[in-house]
N, C-alpha and C positions, 0 to 999 in steps of 0.2 A: 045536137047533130054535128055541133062545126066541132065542137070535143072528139069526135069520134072519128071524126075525118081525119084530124089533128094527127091522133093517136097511130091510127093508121097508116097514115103519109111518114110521123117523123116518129114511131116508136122504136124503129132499127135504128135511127139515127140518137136517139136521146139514149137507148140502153147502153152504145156505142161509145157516148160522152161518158157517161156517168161509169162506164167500166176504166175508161182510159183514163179521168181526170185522177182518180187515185195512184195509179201507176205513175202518172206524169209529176204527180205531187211527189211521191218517193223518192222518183228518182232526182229531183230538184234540189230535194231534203241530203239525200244519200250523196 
């Protein structure tokens, strides 16, 4: 249940990370 809460509460915010951390890694690199 507390997974699902989790998921719920902070899914926009982790899909959010995990989209920007590649970009942020790039451009670091780049």
């Amino acid at each position: 249940m507390m997974l699902v809460f989790f998921l719920g509460m902070g899914g926009s915010a982790m899909l959010t990370a995990l989209a920007e951390t590649p970009l942020q890694i790039g451009i670091g690199f780049s």
